[in-house]
DRENMI-518145 format. One record per residue: residue number from 1; residue in one letter; x, y, z of N, C-alpha, C in turn. Coordinates in steps of 0.05 Angstrom, whole numbers. Layout:
BEGIN
{resi = NUM, resn = A, n.X = X, n.Y = Y, n.Z = Z, ca.X = X, ca.Y = Y, ca.Z = Z, c.X = X, c.Y = Y, c.Z = Z}
...
//
This chain:
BEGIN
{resi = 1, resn = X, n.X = 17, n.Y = -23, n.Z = 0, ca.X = 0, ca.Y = 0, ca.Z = 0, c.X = 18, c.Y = 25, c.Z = 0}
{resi = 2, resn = X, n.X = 10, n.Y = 40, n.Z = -13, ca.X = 31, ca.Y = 66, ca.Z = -25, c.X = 5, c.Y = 92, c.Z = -14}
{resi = 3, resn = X, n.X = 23, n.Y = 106, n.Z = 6, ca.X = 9, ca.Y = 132, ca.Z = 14, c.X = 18, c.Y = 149, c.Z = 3}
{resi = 4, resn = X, n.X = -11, n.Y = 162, n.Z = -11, ca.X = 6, ca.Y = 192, ca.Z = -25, c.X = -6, c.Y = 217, c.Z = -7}
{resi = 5, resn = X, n.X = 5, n.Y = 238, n.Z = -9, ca.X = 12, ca.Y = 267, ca.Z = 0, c.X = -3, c.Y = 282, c.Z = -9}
{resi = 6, resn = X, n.X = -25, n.Y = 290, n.Z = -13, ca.X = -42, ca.Y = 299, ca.Z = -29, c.X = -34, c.Y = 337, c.Z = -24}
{resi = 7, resn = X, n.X = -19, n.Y = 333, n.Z = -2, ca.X = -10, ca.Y = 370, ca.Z = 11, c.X = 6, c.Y = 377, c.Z = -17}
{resi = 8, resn = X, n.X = 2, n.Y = 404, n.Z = -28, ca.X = 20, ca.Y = 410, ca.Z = -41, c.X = 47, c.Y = 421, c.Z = -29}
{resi = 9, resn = X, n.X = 66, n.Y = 422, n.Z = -50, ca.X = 88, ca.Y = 433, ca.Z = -39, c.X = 88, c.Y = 463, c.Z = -36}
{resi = 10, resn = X, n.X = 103, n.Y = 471, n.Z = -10, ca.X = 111, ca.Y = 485, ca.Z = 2, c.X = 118, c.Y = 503, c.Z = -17}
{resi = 11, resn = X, n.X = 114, n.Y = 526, n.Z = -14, ca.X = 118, ca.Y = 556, ca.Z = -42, c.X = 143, c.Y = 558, c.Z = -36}
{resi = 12, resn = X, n.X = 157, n.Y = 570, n.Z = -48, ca.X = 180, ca.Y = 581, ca.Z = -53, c.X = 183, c.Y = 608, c.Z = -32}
{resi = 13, resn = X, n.X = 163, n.Y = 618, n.Z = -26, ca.X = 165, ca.Y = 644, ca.Z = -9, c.X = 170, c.Y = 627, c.Z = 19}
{resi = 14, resn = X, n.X = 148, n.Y = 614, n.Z = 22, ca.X = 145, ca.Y = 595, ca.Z = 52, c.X = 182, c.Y = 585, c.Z = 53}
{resi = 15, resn = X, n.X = 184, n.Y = 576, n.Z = 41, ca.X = 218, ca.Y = 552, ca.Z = 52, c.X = 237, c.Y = 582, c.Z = 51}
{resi = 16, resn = X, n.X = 239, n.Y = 605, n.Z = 31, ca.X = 247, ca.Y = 627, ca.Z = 37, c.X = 245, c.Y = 635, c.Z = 76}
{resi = 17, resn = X, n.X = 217, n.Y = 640, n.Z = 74, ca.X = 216, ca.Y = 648, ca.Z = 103, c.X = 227, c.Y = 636, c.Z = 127}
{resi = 18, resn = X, n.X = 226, n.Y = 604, n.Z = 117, ca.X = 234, ca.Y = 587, ca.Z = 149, c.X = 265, c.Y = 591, c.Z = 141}
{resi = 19, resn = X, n.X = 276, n.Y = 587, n.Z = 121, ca.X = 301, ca.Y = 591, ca.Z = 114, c.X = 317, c.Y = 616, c.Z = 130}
{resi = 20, resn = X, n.X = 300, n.Y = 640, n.Z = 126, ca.X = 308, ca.Y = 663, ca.Z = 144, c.X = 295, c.Y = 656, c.Z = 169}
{resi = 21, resn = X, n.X = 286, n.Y = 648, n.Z = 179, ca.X = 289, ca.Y = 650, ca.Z = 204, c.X = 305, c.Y = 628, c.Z = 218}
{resi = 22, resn = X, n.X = 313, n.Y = 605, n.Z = 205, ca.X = 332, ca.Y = 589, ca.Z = 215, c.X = 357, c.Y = 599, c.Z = 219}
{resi = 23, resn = X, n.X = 361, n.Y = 617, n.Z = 203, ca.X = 395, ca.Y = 634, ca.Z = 206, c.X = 393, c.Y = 648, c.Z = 226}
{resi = 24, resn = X, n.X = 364, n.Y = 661, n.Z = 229, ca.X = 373, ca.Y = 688, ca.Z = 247, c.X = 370, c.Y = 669, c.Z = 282}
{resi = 25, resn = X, n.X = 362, n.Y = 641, n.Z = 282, ca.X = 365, ca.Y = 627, ca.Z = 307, c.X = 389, c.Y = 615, c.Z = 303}
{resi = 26, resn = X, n.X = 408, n.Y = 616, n.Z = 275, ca.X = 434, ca.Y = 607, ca.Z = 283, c.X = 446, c.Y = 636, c.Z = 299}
{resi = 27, resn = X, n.X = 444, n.Y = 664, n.Z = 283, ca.X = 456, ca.Y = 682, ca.Z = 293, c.X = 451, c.Y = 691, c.Z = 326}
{resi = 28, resn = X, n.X = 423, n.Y = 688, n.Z = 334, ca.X = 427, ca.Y = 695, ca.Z = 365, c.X = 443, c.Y = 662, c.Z = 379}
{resi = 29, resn = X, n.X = 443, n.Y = 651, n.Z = 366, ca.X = 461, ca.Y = 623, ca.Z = 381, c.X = 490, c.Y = 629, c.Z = 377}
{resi = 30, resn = X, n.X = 495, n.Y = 639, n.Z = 364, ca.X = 528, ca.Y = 650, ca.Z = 368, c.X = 525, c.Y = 667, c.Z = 387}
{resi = 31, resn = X, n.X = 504, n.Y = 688, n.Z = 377, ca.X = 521, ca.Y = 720, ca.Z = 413, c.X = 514, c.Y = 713, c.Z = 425}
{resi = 32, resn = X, n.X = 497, n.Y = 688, n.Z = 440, ca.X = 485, ca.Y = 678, ca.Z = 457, c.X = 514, c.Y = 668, c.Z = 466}
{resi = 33, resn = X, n.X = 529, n.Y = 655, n.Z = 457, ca.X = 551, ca.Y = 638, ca.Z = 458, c.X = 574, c.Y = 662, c.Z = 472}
{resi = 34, resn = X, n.X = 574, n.Y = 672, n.Z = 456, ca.X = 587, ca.Y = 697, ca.Z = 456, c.X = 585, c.Y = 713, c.Z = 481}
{resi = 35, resn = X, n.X = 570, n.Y = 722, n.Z = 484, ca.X = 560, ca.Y = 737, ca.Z = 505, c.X = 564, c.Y = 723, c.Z = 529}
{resi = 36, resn = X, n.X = 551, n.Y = 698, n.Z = 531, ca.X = 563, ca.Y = 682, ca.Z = 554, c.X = 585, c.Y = 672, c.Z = 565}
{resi = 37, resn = X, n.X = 602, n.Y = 671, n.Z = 546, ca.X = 634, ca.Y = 663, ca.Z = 545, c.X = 631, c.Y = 689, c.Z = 562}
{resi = 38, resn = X, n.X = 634, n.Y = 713, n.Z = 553, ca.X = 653, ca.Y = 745, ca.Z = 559, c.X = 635, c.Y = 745, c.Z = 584}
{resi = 39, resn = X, n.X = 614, n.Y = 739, n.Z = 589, ca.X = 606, ca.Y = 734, ca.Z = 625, c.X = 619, c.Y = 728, c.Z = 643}
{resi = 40, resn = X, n.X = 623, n.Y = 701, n.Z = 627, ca.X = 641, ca.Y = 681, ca.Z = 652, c.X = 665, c.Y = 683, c.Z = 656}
{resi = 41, resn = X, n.X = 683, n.Y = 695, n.Z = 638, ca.X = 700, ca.Y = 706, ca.Z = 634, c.X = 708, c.Y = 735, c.Z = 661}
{resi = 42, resn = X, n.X = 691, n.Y = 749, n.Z = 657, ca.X = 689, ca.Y = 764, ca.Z = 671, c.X = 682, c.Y = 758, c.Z = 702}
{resi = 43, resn = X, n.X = 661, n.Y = 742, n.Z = 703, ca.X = 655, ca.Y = 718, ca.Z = 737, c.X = 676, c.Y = 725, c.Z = 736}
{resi = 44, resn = X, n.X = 702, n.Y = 699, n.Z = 726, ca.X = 729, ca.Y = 685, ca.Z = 734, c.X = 740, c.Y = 707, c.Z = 743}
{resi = 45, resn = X, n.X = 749, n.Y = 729, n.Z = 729, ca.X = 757, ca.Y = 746, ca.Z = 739, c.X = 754, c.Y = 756, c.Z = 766}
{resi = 46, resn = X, n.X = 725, n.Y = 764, n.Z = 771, ca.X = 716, ca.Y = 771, ca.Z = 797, c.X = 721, c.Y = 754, c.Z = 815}
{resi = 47, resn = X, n.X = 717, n.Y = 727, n.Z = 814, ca.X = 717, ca.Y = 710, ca.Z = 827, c.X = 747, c.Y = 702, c.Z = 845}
{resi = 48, resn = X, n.X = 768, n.Y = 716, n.Z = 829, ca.X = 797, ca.Y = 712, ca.Z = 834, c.X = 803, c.Y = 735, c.Z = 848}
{resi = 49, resn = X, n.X = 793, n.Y = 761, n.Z = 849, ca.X = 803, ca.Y = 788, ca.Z = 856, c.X = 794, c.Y = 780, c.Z = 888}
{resi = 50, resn = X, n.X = 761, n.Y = 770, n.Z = 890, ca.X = 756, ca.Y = 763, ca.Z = 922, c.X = 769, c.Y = 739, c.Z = 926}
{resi = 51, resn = X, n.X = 772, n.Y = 723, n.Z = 917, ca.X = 798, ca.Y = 697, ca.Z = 920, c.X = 824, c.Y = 710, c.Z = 945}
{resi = 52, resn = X, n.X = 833, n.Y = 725, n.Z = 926, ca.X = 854, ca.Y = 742, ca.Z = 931, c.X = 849, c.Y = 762, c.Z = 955}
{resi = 53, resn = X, n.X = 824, n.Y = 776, n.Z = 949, ca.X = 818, ca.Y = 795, ca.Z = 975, c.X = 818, c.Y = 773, c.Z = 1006}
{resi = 54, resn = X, n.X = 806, n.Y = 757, n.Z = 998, ca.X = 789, ca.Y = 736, ca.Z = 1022, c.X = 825, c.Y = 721, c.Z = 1031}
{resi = 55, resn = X, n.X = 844, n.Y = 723, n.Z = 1013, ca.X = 867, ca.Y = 712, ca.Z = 1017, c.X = 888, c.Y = 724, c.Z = 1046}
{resi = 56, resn = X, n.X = 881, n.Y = 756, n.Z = 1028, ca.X = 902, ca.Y = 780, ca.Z = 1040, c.X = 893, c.Y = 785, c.Z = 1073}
{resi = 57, resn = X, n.X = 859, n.Y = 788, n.Z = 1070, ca.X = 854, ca.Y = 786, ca.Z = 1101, c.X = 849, c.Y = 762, c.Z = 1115}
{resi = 58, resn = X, n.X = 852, n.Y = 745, n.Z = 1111, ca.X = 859, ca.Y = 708, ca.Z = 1128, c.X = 886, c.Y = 713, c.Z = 1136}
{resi = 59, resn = X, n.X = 906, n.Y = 720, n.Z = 1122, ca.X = 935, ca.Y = 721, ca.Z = 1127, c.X = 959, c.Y = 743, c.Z = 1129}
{resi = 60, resn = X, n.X = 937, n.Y = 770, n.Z = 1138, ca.X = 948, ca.Y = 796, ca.Z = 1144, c.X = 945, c.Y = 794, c.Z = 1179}
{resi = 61, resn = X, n.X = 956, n.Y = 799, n.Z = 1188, ca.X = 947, ca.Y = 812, ca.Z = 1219, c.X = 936, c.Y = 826, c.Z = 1226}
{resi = 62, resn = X, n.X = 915, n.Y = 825, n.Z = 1249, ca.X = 899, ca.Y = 847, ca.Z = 1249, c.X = 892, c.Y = 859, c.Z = 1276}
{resi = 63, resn = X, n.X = 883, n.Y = 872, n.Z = 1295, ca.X = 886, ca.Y = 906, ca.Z = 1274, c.X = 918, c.Y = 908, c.Z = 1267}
{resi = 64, resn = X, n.X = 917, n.Y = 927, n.Z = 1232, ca.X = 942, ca.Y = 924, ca.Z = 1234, c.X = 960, c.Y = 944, c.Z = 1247}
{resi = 65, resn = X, n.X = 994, n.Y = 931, n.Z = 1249, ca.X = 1007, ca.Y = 941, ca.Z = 1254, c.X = 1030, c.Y = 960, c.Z = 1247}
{resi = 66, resn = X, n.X = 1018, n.Y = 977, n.Z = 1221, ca.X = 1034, ca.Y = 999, ca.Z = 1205, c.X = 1036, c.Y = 1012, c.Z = 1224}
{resi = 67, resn = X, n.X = 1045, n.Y = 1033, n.Z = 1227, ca.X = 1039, ca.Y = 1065, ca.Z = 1245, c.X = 1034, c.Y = 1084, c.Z = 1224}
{resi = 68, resn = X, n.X = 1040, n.Y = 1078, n.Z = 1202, ca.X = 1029, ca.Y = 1096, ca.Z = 1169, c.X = 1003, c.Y = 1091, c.Z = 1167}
{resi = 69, resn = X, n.X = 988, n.Y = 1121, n.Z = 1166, ca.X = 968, ca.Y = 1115, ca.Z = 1150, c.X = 961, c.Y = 1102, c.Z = 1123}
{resi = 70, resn = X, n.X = 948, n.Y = 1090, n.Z = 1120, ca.X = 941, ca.Y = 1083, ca.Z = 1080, c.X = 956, c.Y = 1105, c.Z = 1063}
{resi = 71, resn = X, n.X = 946, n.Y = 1128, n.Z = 1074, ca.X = 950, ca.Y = 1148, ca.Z = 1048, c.X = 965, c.Y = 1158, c.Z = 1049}
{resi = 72, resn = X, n.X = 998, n.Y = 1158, n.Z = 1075, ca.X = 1021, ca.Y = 1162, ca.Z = 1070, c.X = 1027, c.Y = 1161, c.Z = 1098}
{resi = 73, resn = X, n.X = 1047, n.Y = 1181, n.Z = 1106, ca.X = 1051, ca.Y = 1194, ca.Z = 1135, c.X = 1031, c.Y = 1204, c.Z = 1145}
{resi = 74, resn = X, n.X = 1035, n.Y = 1201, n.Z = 1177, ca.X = 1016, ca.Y = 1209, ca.Z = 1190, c.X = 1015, c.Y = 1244, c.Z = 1195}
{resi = 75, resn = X, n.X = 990, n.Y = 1256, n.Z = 1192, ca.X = 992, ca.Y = 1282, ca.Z = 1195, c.X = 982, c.Y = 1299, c.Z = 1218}
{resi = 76, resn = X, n.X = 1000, n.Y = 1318, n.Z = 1225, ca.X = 990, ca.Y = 1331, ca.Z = 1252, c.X = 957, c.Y = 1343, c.Z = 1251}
{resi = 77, resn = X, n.X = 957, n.Y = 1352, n.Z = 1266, ca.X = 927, ca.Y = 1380, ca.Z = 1273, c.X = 921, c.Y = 1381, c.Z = 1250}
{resi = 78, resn = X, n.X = 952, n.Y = 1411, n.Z = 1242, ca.X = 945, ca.Y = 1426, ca.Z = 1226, c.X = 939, c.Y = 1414, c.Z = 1191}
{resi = 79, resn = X, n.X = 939, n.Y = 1394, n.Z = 1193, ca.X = 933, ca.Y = 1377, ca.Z = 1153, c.X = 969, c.Y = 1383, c.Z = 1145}
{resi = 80, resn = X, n.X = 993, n.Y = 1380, n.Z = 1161, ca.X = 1018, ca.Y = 1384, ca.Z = 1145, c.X = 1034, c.Y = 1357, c.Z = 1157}
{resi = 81, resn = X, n.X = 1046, n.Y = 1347, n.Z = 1144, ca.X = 1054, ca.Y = 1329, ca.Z = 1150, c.X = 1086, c.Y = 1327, c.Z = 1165}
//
């Protein structure tokens, strides 16, 4: 027994259309790709700077023991150093 298809074929405009829209779901699947890479990318990054922060204060002493302020010598009264 032989089934036939009695649907005609698909126009030339129609397979045009799915045609364009198949590309433009390949194109957001790249910057999708894209975009997510330069995310995580960026995470890792962050992820290492508090790595590092969470590092410096586990294994600094504390309170510390400079006698320098952060932002140089210490300054009298008058703002002169």
């Amino acid at each position: 027994m032989t089934v036939i298809n009695d649907a005609p074929e698909p126009a030339a405009a129609e397979q045009d259309r799915w045609q364009q829209i198949e590309e433009r779901l390949s194109a957001l699947e790249r910057r999708i790709r894209e975009h997510g890479g330069a995310a995580l990318t960026t995470i890792d990054a962050c992820l290492a700077r508090l790595d590092a922060l969470r590092h410096d204060l586990a294994t600094r002493p504390w309170p510390p023991t400079s006698p320098e302020r952060p932002g140089g010598p210490a300054r009298d009264g008058s703002g002169r150093r």
